[in-house]
C-alpha distance (Angstrom), angle and dihedral (degrees) to the residues before:
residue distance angle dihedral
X1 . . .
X2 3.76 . .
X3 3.66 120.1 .
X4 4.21 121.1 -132.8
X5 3.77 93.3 -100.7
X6 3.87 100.0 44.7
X7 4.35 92.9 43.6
X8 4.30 78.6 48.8
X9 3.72 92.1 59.3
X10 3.88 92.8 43.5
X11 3.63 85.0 48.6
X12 4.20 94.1 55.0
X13 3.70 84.9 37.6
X14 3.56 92.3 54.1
X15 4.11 90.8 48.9
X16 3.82 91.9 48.6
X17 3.55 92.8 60.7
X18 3.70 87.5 47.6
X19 3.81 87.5 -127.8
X20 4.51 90.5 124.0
X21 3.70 137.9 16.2
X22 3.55 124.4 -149.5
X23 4.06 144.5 -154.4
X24 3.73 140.0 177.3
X25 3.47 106.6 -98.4
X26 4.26 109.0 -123.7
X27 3.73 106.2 -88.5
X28 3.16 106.1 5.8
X29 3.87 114.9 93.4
X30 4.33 99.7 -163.6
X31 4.04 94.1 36.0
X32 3.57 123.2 105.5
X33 3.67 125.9 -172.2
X34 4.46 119.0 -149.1
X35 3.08 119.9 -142.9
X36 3.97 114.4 174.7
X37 3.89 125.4 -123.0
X38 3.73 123.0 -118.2
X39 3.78 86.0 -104.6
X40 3.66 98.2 50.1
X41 4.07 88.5 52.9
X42 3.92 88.6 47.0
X43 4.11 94.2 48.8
X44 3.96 81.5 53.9
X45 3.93 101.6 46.4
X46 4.14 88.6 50.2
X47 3.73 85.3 52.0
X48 3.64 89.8 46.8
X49 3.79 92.9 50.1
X50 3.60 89.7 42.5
X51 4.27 90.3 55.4
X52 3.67 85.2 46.2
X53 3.76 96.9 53.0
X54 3.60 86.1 50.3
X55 3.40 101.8 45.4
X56 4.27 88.1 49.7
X57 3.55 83.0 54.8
X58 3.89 102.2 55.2
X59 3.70 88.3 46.5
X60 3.89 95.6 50.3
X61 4.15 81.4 54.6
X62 3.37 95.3 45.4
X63 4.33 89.8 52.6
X64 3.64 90.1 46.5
X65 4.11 86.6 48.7
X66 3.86 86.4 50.8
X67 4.07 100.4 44.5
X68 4.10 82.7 50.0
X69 3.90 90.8 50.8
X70 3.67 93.9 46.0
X71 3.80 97.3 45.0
X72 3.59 91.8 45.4
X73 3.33 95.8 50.0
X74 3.98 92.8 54.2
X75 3.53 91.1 46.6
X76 3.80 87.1 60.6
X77 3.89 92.9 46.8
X78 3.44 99.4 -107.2
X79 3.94 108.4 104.3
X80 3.76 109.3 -166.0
């Protein structure tokens, strides 16, 4: 759990990279509402992508894994 003062300092951290932007939400004097930046949004689509490239990779792998199974296995008479 992170205390006020330490999630504060992540928070200013966060704005210095220019990763998050912040405001006081209406009413409430110690509330803050995020919002992220444009490059914080773009640093987690190319991660995205990258995961998904990945991920269409393993499963490519895993097909050509299968197709040799199967084809093996009919070649030694026993079809699955």
């Amino acid at each position: 759990m992170l205390s006020a003062p330490t999630l504060s300092r992540v928070v200013i951290a966060l704005e210095r990279q220019g990763l998050v932007t912040s405001e006081l939400a209406p009413g409430h004097a110690r509330l803050k509402v995020l919002h992220p930046t444009k490059r914080a949004l773009d640093i987690l689509t190319a991660r995205a992508e990258e995961a998904f490239d990945d991920f269409a990779k393993i499963m490519v792998s895993l097909d050509e894994r299968l197709a040799n199974i199967t084809e093996k296995s009919i070649e030694d008479g026993h079809p699955l």
